[in-house]
N, C-alpha and C positions, 0 to 999 in steps of 0.2 A: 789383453786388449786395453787400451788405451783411452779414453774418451777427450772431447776439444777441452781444453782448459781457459777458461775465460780469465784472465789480472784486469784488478779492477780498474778503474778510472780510464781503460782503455781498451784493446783490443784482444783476442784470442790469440794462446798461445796454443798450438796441437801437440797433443802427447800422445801416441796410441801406438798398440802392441799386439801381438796376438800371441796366443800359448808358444813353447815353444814347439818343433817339429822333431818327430820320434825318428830317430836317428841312430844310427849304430857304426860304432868305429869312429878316427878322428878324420873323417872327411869334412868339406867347406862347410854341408849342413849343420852339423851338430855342435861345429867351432861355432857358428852363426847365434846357434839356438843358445848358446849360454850368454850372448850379449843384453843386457835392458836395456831394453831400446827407449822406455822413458828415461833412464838414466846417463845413455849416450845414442843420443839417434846418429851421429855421425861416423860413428864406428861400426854401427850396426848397418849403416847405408853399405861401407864397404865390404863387410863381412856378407850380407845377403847377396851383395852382386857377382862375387866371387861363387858363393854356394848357387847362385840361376846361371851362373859359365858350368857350374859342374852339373846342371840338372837339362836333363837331355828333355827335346818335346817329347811328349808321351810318357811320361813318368809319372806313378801316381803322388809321386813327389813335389810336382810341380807347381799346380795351385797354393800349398801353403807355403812355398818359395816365394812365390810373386805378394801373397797377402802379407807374408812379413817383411818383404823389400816395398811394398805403398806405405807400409806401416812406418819404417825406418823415416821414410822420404818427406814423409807427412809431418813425422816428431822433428824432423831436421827444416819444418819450415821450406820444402819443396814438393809442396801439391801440386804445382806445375807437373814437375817429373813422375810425380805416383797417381794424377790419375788416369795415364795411360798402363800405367802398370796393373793399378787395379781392374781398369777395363779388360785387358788383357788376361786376368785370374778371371775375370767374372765369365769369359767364354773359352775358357781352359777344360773340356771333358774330363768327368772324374771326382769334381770336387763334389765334396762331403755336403751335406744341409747345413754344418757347423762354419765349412769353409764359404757357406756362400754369406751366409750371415755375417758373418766375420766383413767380409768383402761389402753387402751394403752398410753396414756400420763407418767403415774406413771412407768410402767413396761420399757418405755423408760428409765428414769432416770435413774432407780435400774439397767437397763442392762450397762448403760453408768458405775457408779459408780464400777459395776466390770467387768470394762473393756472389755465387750462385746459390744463392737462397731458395729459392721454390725446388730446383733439383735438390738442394740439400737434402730440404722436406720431405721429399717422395722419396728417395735412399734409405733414409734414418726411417720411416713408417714403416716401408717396406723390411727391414731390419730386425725390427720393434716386433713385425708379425713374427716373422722367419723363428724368433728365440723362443717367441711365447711357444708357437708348434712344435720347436725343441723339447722344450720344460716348461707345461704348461700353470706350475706353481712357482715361475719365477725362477729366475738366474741373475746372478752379479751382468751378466753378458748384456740382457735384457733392463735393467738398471740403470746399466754405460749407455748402450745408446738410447735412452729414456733421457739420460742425464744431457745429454749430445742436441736434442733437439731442442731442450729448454734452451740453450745456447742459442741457438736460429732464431727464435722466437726473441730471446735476449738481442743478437741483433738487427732485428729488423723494428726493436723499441718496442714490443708487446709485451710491456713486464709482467703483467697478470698472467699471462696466459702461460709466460718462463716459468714465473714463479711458483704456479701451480702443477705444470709439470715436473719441474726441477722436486716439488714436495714427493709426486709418486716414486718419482725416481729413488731418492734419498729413504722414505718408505721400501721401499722394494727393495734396496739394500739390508737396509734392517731385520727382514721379515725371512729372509734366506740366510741372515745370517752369513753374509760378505764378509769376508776378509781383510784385518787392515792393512793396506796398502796405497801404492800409489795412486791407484783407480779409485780409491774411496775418498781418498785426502783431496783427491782432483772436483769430483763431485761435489763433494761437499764446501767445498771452496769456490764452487762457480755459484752456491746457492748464497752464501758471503756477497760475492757482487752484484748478484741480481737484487737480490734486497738490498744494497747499498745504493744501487742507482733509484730502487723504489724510495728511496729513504730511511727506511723501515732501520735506523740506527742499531736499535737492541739486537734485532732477530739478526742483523748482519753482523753485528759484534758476537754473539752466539753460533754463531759461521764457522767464522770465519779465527775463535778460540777454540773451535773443537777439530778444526782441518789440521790448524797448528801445533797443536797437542798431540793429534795421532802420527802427524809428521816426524814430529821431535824423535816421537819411541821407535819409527817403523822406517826412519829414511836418512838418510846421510845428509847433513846440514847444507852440501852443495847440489844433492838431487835436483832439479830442473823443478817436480811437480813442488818439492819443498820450498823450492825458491819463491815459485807461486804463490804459495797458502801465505809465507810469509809478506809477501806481497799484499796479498789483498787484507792484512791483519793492519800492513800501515794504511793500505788506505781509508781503514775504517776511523784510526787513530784522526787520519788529514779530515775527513768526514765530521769529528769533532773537534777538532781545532787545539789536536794534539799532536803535532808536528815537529815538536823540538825534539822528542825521542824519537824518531825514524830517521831524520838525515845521515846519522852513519852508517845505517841500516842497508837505505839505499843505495849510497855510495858502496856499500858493500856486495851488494846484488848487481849493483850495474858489472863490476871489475868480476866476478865471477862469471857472468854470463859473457863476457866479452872474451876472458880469458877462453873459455870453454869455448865458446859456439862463433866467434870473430864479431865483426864491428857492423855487419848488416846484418846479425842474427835478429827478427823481428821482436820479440819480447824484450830486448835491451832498449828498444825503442819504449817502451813502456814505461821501465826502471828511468829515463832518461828524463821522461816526460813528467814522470811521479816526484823524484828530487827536484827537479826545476821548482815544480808546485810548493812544493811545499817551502823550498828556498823563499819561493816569495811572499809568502805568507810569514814569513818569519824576518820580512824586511828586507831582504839580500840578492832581489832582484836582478842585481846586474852582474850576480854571479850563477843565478837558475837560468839569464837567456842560453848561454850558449848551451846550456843541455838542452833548452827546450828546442833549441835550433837542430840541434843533433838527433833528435827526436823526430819533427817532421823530415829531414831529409833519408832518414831510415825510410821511414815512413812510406815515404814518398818513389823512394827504391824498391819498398818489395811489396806494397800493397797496393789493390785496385786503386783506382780514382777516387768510387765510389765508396770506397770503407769508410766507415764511422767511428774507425779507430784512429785514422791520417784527419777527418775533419776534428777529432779530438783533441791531437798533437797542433792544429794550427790555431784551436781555440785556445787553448796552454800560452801559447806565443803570445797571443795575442795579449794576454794578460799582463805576462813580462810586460810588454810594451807599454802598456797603459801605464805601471807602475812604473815606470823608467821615464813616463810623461809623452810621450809617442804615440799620442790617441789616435791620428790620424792613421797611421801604419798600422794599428791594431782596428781599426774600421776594416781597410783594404783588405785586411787577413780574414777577420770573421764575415768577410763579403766572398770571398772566396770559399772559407770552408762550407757553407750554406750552399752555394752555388755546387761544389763538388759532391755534396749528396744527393742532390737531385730529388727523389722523389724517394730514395731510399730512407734510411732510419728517422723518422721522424721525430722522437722522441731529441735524438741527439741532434735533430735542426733546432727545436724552439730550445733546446738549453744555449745552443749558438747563438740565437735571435734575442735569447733574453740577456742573454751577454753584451751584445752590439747595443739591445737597448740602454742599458746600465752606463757603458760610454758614452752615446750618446745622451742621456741625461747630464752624464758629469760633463762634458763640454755646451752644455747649454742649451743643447738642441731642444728641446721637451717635447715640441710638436713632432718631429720623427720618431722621439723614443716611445712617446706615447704610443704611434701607430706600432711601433716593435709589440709591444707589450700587447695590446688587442690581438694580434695575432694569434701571440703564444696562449691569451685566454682564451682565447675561440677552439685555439686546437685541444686546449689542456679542459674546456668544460665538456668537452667529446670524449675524453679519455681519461682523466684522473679525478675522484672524487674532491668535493672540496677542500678535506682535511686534508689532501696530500702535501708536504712541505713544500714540492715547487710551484702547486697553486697558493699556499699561502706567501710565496716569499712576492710572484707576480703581482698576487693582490695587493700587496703592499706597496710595490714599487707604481699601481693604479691609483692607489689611496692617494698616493704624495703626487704624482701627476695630475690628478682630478682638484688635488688643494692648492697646489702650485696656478692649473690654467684655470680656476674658479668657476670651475664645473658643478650646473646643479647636482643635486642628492652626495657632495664628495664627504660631508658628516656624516651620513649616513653611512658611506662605502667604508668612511674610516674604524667606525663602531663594529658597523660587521665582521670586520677581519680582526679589528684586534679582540672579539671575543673567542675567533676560531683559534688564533694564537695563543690565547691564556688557555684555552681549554687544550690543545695536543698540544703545546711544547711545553708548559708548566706541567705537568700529569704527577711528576710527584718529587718526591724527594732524594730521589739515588744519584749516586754521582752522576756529575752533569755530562748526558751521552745525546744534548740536543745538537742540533744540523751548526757547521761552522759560521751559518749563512744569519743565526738569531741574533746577535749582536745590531751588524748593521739592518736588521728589518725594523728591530725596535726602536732604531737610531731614526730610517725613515717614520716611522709611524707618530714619534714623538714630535717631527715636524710638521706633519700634517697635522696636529693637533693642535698645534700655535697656531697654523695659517688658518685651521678654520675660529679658530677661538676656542676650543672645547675643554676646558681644563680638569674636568673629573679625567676626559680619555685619556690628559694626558700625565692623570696623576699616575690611575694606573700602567699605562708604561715606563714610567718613572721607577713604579716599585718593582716592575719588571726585571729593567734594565740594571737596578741596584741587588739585585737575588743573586749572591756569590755562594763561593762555599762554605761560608761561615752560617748565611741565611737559611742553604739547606739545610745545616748541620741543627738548628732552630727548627725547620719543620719537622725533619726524623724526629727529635727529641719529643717534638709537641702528640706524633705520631706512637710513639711508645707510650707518653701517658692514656693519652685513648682509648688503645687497646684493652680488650677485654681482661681477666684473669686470666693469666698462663699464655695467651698472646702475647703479651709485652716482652717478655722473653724470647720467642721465635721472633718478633719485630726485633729486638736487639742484634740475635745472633745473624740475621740475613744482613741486617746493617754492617754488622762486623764482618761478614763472610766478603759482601761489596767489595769493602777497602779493603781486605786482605787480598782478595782477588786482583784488586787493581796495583796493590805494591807486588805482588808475587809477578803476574805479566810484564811489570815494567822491567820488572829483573833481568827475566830471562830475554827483553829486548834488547836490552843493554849488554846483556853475556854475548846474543849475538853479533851487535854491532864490534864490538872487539875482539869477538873470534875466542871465546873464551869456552872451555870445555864444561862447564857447568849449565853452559846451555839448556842441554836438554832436562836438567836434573830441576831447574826452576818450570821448563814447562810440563812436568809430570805432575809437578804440585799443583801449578794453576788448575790441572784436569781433577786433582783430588778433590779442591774447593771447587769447584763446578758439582763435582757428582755430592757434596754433601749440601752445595746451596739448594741444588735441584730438591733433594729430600726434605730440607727447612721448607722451602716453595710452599711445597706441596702439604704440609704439616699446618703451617699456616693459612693456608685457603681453605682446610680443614676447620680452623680454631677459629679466622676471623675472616670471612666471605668476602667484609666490605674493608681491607686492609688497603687497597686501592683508593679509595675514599677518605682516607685519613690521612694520605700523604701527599694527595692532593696540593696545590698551593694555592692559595686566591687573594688576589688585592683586596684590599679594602676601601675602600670610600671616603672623602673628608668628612662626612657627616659621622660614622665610626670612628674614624682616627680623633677627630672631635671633642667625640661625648667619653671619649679615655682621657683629657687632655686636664690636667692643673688651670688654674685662672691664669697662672705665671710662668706657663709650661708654652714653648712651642717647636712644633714640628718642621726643620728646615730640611729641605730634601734637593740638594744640586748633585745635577748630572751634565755629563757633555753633551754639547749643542751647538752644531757647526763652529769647533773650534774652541769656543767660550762654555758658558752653565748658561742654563735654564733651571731657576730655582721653584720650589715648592714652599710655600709657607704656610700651616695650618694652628687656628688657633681654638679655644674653646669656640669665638660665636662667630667661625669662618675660615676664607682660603684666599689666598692670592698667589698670581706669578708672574713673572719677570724673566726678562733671558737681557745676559750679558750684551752690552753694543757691539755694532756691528762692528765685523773685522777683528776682537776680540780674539786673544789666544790667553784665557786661562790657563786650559792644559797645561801647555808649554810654561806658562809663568807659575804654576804649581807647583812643576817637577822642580825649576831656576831655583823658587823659593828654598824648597826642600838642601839641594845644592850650597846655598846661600850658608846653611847652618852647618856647614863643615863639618859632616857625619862619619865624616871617614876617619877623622882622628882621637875618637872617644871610644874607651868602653868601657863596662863597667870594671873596678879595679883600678881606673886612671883617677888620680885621687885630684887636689884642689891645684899642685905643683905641678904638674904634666906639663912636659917640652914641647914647643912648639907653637907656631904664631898662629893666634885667634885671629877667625876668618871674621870679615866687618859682615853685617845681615843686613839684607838690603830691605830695611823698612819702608822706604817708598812703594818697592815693588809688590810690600805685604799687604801695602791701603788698596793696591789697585786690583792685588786677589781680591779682598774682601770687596770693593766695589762691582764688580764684574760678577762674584756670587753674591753677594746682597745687592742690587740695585738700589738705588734711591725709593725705588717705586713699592719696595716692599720693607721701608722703615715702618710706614703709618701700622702696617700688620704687625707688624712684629716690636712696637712702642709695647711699654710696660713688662715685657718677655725676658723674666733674670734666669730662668733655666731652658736652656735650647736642647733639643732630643736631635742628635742630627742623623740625620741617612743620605749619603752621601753615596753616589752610584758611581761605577769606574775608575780612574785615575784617582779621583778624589777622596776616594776611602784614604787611602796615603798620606792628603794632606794635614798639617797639625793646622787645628783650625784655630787656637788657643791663641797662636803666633802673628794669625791675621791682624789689621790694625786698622780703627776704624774711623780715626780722620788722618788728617795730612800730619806727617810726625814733624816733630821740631827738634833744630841741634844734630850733632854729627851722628852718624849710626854706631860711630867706635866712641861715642860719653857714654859712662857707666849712669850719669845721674841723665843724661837726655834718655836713655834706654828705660829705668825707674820712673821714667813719666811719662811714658809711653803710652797711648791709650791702645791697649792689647784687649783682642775681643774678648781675652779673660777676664778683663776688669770688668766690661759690659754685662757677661752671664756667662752662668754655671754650664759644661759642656758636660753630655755624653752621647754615647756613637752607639747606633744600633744596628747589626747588620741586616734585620726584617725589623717594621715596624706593626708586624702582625700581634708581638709580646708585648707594644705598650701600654703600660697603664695595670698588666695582668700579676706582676710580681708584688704587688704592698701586703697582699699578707704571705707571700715566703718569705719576707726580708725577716720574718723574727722567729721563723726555722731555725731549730738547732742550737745547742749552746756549748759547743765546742769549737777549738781555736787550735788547729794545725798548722805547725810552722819548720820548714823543710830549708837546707841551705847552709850553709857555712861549709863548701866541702873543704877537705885536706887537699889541699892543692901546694905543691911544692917548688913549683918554676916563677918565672919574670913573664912570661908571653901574654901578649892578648888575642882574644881569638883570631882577629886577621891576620895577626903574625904567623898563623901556621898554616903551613901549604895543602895540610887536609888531616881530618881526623880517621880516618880510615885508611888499613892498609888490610890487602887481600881479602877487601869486600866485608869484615867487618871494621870495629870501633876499634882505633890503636891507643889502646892503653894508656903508650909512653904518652902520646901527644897530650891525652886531657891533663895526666900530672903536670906536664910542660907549662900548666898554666897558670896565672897569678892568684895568689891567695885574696881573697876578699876579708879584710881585716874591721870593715862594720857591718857584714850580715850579719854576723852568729847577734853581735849587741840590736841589729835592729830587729829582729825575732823577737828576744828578748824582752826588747822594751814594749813593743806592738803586743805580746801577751799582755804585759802588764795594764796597758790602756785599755785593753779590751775588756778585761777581766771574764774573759771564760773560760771553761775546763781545757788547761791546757796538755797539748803532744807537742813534743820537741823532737826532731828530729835534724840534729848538727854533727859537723865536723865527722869522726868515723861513724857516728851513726844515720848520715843521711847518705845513705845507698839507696841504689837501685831496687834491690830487694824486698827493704825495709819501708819502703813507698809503695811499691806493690803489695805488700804485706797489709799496711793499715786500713785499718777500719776508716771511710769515706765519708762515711753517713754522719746525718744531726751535726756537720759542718756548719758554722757561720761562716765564721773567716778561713780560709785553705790560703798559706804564702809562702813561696818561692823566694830564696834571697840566694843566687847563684850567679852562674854564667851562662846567656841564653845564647846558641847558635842559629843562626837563618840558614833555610835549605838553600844550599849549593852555592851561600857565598865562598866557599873556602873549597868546594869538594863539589863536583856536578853532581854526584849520587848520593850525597847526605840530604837528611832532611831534617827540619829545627828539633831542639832540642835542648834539654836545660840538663847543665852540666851537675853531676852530683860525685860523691867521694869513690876515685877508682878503685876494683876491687884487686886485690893481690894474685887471683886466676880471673879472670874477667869469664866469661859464659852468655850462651843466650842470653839468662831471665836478668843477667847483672854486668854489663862492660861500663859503667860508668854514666851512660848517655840517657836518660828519660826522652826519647825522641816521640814526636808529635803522635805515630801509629800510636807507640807503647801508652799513653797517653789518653787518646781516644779510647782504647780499648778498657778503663780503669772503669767502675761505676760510682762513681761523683755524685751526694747530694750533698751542695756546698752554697749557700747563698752568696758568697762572695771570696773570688780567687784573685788573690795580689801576687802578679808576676814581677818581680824586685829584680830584673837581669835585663839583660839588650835586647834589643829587637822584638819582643813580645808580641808587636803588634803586627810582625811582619808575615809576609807572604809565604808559602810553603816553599819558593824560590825566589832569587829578587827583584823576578819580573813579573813576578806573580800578584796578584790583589794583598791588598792590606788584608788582617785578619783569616787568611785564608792555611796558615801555620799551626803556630801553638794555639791562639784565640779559639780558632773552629774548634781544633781537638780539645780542647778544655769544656767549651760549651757545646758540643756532641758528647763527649761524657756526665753531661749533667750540671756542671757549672748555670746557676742564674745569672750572675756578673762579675766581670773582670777588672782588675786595674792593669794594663798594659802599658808596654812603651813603646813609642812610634822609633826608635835608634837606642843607641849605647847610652847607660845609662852611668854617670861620676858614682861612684860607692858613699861619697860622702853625701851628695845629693839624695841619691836614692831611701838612705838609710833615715833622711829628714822629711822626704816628703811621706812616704808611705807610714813613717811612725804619726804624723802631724793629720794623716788622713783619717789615720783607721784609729787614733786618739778622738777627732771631733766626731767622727761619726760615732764613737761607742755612749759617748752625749748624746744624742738623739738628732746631729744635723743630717741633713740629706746627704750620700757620699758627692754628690756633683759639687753643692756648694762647700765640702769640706773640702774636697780635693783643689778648688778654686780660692781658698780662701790660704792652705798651706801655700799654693803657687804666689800666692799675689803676699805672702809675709816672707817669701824667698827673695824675690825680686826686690823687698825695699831693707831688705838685710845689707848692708857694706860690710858687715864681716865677713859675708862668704865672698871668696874669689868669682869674678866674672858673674854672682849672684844674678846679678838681671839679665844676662844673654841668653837671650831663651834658647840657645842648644842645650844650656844646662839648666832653668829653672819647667821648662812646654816637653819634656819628653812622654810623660804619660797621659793616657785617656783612659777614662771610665769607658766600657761596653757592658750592654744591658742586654737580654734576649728579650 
C-alpha cells in the first residue's frame, strides 16, 4: 500500500499500492500482481483492468482486484476513475478486514486528491481504526494511513496538527520496525514538507536527507516516490536560498516525469513550478515564466478550482511577473488565486495576501498593502506563534509600513521584531540554514530604522545583515574556546561533520543532476555522517548542556564596540540601502550615520569600480612585462564610492581616525576600499605621476576588514603568541598557463594532475619566504619547491605559529570549474591520492587545527568568495580562520609575483619592528605607489590587491 505523497512547495502527488494478490498459474491476476504500481501506476492501470475482465462477480478474487485497480488509478493521478472502483470493492461481499481497510485507506487518498477533505478525514479515521483491530501493536498499514491523514490536515493549512500526526506516524514506523521502501521514503518525505511549509528549516532539512538516503539505497533514481523525496530535498535547498544547485536537478525531474507519466501528469506541474522558482531567484525570470505558465495550465487541467496547489502555481506566476516588471498582471493573478480558495486552505490564502501585499508596497500603494498585511496578522496571531518565520517576516514588512505612514508606537513595533529576529534566526553558528526570506527582512527593518531615527536598532541590523560565512566561521571558533574540557573537541568534530555533510550532499546532487552513477554511492556517505553526527549530538549534550548558548550570536552595541575602540581606531560599518550605503561610524566617545543621497547606486558603482581595475588580466606569475593594454581606473567614479559611503555628514566623526576597522555588509565586503579616493582627483586617470598623487583612502588611514566585529579589540594579547614562522610555497610547477587559462582542474570528479603542472612557476616566492623569515627572525619551517606538498602541510605541527605564509597559486571556486572549490596550489604529486593531488582546497583547509596569530596568503584571489558570486571572504579566508587563524593578509584578485613578493616581505618586515600590521601593510602600499622603478607601480590593480582581516 501506498500512502498520498505530498512534493513540497506545492500539491500532492498519490502513490499507493496494496499487497499483492495470491495467485496461481500465469493468469491476468498474478501478471497484474508483479507490477509496482508506485513504480508504474500506468502499467498497472492496465494490467488490473485486464485481471477484473478475468474475475468473474462472485469470486473471492474480486475485491482485492478492484482494491489494486483504485490503487493503480489513484498512483496514475485518476481518483476520478478509482473512486467508483473503490466504492464498488467496498460493497463487493467477501472481502477480508484487511481488504476493507485497504479500501478506506485508498478511498482516503482519492477523496483528499479531489479535494474532499472532510470525506477524506472520515475514510483515513475509519482506516486508522480498522488496522489498529488488525494489529493492535502496530503495523507499517496503520503508519500509511496515519501518515495519509497528516496530508489532509497539511492541506486544509493545519500544520501543527499535520505535523504532530505525521510525528506518530513516522514513530509507528519505527517501533514495528517497517521496512525500507517506498512507503517509508514517501512518509518520511511528506514530514520534509510539512515542516518546510512550518518553516521549521533544520527538522525539514533532517527530512527530507534521511527520505533521500533511504531512497538512493532501496529505489531506482527514476522511481516516482524517489523523484519526490528528491524533490522536496530541493525544496528545502530553494527554502535556504540554495538554488543554484537544483536547476539541473529539476530540469531533470521535470523530462522524467514527462517522459514516463505524459505532459498533464499532475506532479510535473510541481517540478515546473519548482524550476521556474527558483529560475527566478537566480535572476532568470524570463526564462522560469514559461514553466511557471506551464504549471498553472496543468494545473488548472487536472486539479479542482479550489486546490491549494493550482492557487500556488498562480502565486509562482505571479512572481515571474513582478520580476519581469508586470506588477499589474501579477496583482490580477494573486486576486484570483485568493478568490479560487475560497474558504479552503488558509494558511496558503495569507501566504497569497502577504505576496499581493509586498507588490503592492513596491508599487507604492502602502495604504492597501498595509490593509494586506493586518489581515495576514489577524489571521496568523490566531494560528502561529509569534517566533514562527512568517509572522516574523509580516511583522516586518508592519514595522516599515508603521515607519513609512508615521504611525504611533512604529519604534516600538520596530524594536519588538528585530529582537524576536536576533533571537530565532541568529541561534547559532552552523551553516546558514536560515528562511531565503532574512536578507530582505533585514533590509526592511534597517529602514524603518532611518525613518524612525533609531540608530543603536539600526546598528544592530547592520551587524546582522554583515554576519556571512566567514563571521560564522568566527563564532564556531569563539564557541570551541568556551567549551568545557573535552567539549571543545566534540564542538570541533560536529563542526567538521556540518561541512562535511554539506560538501558530501552537494555531491551526490550534482551526480544526480548529470545522471551520473555514483549517485547513490555519495548519498550512502551523507547517511554515514548523519548516523555519526547524531552520536557527536548526543555525546555533546552530554559534556556540554549549555553548547546552544555559546553559539549563539549577539550584536553588540556602540557603547561595547566603543569602550574596545583605540583613540585613533574607528569602526565604519556600510551596507546596502535602497540602492546606495547606509554607513555606521563608531568612535571611542560615540556614533554616527549617514546614508548615501537619494537615487544613489553604490552597489552598481562598486561592482563598475571593481570592473575598472582590469582583473581579468592578472595573476599571480604575470610578472612587470605582461602583454596587454592597461585598463585606465576610473578615479572619478572611486571619489563618488567613497562619497556615497562616507557622506560628508560623517567626516566630523571620523576627523582624527588613521586606522579604520571596516565591516562592510553585502556586496561591499568585495569592495577594495584602499582604492576609494577622497577628494576630486586631478590629471588624466592613465598619468603615472597624477595616479602618485592621488589622494587614495590609503593615504588617509590604515585599513583592515572584519567579518564580525564581535573579536574587536579582543586579540592584543594573542598577537605575541607563538614564536614560530611557517613558510609554505614555491611549488614545482613546470608549464606557461595561468589559472584562467585552464578550462578546469578536475577530470572524473577528482584533481587532474596534469593541469596543476600545466602551470607557471612562480620564480619570487621561494625568495619571498625567504626573506619574510629573515625579517621576522623566528624559529623557522620552510616548506618549498618539492617539499611543499599536500602531505607535508597536513603533516606539520600548526601550533605556537606567529606568522603561517602561503606564496603560491590561489584558485577561486568555480571560476574555472562549476564543482571546484578555492584552493592554493602546492607541488604535484607523482601518484596523486585522496590525502595528496596537489590542491590544499578550502574543506581540506578548514579541517587543519591552526593556532597561528597571523596567516599571509601571497597567491590570487584569497579574499575571494567560495564562488564568484559568492561573498567576499567566504573561501579560503573563512576556512583559514574556522581553523583557528587570528588574522589574515589576503588579496582581493590576481596578485604580480613581483608585487606580491615586495609587499608581504615590506609588511611582515615593519611589523616584526613593532608597527601595527594595518599601518605596515599601508605604509609598504603608499612606498609602492611613489616607487617609478616599478612598472605601472601606482595603479592600484597592482600596488590595493590585499587587505588585512582580523577575527
Amino acid at each position: 500500500m501506498r500512502g498520498r505523497l505530498l512534493s513540497a512547495a506545492a500539491g500532492a502527488a498519490l502513490l499507493m499500492s496494496s499487497p499483492p494478490v495470491a495467485a496461481t498459474g500465469a493468469d491476468p491476476v498474478a501478471a497484474a500482481a508483479k507490477i509496482d504500481i508506485s513504480a508504474d501506476p500506468g502499467g498497472a492501470v492496465v494490467a488490473w483492468r485486464a485481471a477484473l475482465a478475468a474475475t468473474p462477480q462472485g469470486s473471492a478474487r474480486r475485491p482485492h482486484v478492484l482494491v489494486n485497480l483504485g490503487a493503480a488509478l489513484v498512483g496514475a493521478s485518476r481518483s476520478d476513475e478509482a473512486l467508483p472502483i473503490l466504492t464498488e470493492a467496498q460493497r463487493t461481499p467477501g472481502a477480508t478486514p484487511a481488504d476493507k481497510a485497504r479500501i478506506a485507506t485508498m478511498r482516503g487518498s482519492a477523496l483528499a486528491d479531489l479535494n474532499k477533505l472532510d470525506e477524506a478525514k472520515a475514510s483515513l479515521r475509519s482506516a486508522i481504526a480498522q488496522w489498529h483491530a488488525i494489529r493492535p501493536q502496530g503495523s507499517p498499514e496503520e503508519a500509511s494511513a496515519t501518515n495519509t491523514l497528516a496530508t489532509i490536515y497539511f492541506a486544509e493549512g493545519d500544520l501543527d496538527t499535520a505535523e504532530r500526526i505525521g510525528r506518530e506516524s513516522i514513530d509507528l514506523y519505527r517501533k514495528v520496525a517497517a521496512p525500507e521502501d517506498a512507503e517509508l521514503v514517501g512518509s518520511i518525505g511528506n514530514m520534509s514538507t510539512i515542516t518546510l511549509q512550518q518553516r521549521k528549516l533544520e527538522a525539514s532539512e533532517a527530512y527530507a536527507r534521511e527520505a533521500m538516503t533511504i531512497a538512493a539505497r532501496v529505489l531506482p533514481e527514476d522511481h516516482p516516490t524517489a523523484i519526490v523525496a528528491l524533490t522536496n530535498w530541493v525544496a528545502v535547498l530553494a527554502a535556504q536560498n540554495r538554488r543554484a544547485e537544483s536547476v539541473d536537478i529539476l530540469k531533470r525531474i521535470a523530462a522524467l516525469r514527462e517522459k514516463r507519466f505524459g505532459p498533464d501528469y499532475p506532479p510535473l506541474a510541481i517540478s515546473y513550478n519548482n524550476l521556474a522558482r527558483n529560475l527566478m531567484f537566480l535572476g532568470r525570470a524570463a526564462e522560469g515564466e514559461p514553466y511557471a505558465r506551464r504549471a498553472v495550465a496543468i494545473g488548472e487541467r487536472t486539479r479542482d478550482p479550489t486546490d491549494q496547489a493550482l492557487a500556488a502555481f498562480r502565486d509562482n506566476l505571479a512572481d515571474q511577473l513582478v520580476d519581469l516588471g508586470r506588477e499589474e498582471e501579477s496583482v490580477a493573478i494573486r486576486r484570483q488565486a485568493i478568490a479560487g480558495l475560497g474558504q479552503g486552505n488558509q494558511q496558503r490564502a495569507m501566504r497569497i495576501r502577504s505576496s499581493l501585499g509586498k507588490t503592492l508596497l513596491h508599487m507604492g500603494d502602502d495604504a492597501d498593502a498595509s490593509e494586506q498585511f493586518a489581515t495576514v496578522d489577524a489571521w496568523q496571531a490566531k494560528t502561529l506563534p509569534e517566533t514562527h518565520p512568517d509572522r516574523i517576516e509580516n511583522a516586518g514588512y508592519r514595522a516599515l509600513l508603521a515607519a513609512r505612514l508615521r504611525q504611533p508606537g512604529a519604534d516600538a513595533a520596530l524594536v519588538r521584531i528585530l529582537t524576536v529576529t536576533e533571537r530565532e534566526l541568529f541561534a547559532n553558528a552552523d551553516p546558514d540554514r536560515r528562511s531565503s526570506f532574512v536578507a530582505d527582512h533585514l533590509g526592511r527593518l534597517l529602514e524603518a530604522s532611518w525613518l524612525v531615527g533609531d540608530r543603536p536598532a539600526g546598528f544592530r541590523v547592520a551587524q546582522l545583515m554583515a554576519l556571512d560565512d566567514a563571521g560564522r566561521a568566527i563564532v564556531a571558533v569563539s564557541a570551541r574556546a568556551a567549551a568545557r574540557d573535552g567539549a571543545a573537541t566534540l564542538v570541533r568534530k560536529r563542526q567538521d561533520l556540518l561541512a562535511q555533510r554539506d560538501m558530501l550532499t552537494q555531491a551526490a546532487l550534482r551526480a544526480y543532476g548529470k545522471g551520473n552513477a555514483d549517485y547513490r554511492d555519495a548519498t550512502a556517505e551523507v547517511g554515514k555522517v548523519d548516523s555519526e553526527l547524531a552520536a557527536t549530538e548526543a555525546a555533546l549534550t552530554a559534556a556540554q548542556p549549555d553548547y546552544a548558548a555559546l553559539t549563539r550570536f549577539a550584536a553588540l552595541d556602540e557603547t561595547a564596540v566603543a569602550q574596545r575602540l583605540g583613540r585613533r581606531q574607528a569602526l565604519v560599518m556600510p551596507v546596502p540601502f535602497a540602492g546606495g550605503a547606509l554607513t555606521f561610524v563608531v568612535r571611542p566617545d560615540g556614533g554616527a550615520w549617514a546614508r548615501s543621497p537619494e537615487g544613489a547606486t553604490t552597489s552598481a558603482d562598486a561592482a563598475a569600480l571593481r570592473a575598472s581595475l582590469g582583473l581579468e588580466r592578472a595573476t599571480r606569475g604575470a610578472l612587470a612585462d605582461a602583454s596587454g593594454e592597461q585598463p585606465r581606473f576610473d578615479r572619478t567614479l572611486a571619489h563618488r564610492v567613497y562619497r556615497d559611503i562616507v557622506p560628508a555628514g560623517l567626516d566630523a566623526a571620523l576627523k582624527g581616525a588613521t586606522d579604520w576597522i571596516l565591516a562592510p555588509g553585502g556586496g561591499f565586503t568585495k569592495l577594495p576600499f584602499a582604492v576609494l579616493v577622497t577628494d576630486a582627483p586631478r590629471g588624466r586617470d592613465d598619468d603615472p605621476a597624477a595616479l602618485r598623487a592621488t589622494p587614495w583612502l590609503i593615504r588617509k588611514a590604515a585599513l583592515m576588514q572584519v567579518p564580525a566585529i564581535a573579536g574587536i579589540g579582543e586579540n592584543d594579547a594573542a598577537a605575541k603568541v607563538g614564536d614560530r614562522f611557517v613558510g609554505i610555497g614555491a611549488p614545482l610547477l613546470g608549464g606557461k598557463a595561468a589559472p584562467g587559462d585552464l578550462h578546469s582542474f578536475y577530470r572524473g570528479g577528482a584533481v587532474d594532475r596534469d593541469a596543476l603542472a600545466a602551470l607557471a612557476p612562480l620564480p619570487q616566492a621561494e625568495r619571498e619566504l625567504r626573506r619574510m623569515q629573515d625579517a621576522l627572525g623566528l624559529q623557522p619551517s620552510l616548506l618549498v619547491g618539492a617539499a611543499a606538498t599536500e602531505s607535508a602541510v597536513k603533516a606539520e605541527d600548526l601550533k605556537r605559529v606567529r606568522v603561517l605564509a602561503f606564496a603560491t597559486h590561489g584558485l577561486v571556486g568555480g571560476a574555472v570549474d562549476k564543482v571546484s572549490e578555492p584552493g592554493l596550489v602546492l607541488t604535484p604529486p607523482a601518484k596523486p591520492d585522496a590525502n595528496d593531488d596537489g590542491l590544499l582546497t578550502a574543506s581540506e583547509i578548514a579541517g587543519l587545527d591552526i593556532d597561528a596569530d597571523w596567516v599571509v596568503l601571497s597567491a590570487c584571489d584569497t579574499a575571494a568568495g567560495q564562488s564568484p558570486t559568492a561573498p567576499a571572504l567566504s573561501g579560503l579566508a573563512r576556512a583559514f580562520l574556522y581553523a583557528g587563524a587570528r588574522s589574515l593578509l589576503v588579496s582581493h584578485w590576481a596578485v604580480r609575483d613581483d608585487v606580491a613578493a615586495r609587499l608581504t616581505v615590506e609588511t611582515a618586515s615593519r611589523a616584526a619592528k613593532g608597527e601595527p600590521r594595518p599601518q605596515a601593510l599601508r605604509k609598504a602600499m603608499l612606498r609602492l605607489i611613489a616607487d617609478p622603478k616599478v612598472t605601472d607601480g601606482a595603479d592600484p590593480s597592482v600596488w590595493a590587491p590585499f587587505i588585512l582581516v582580523a577575527r
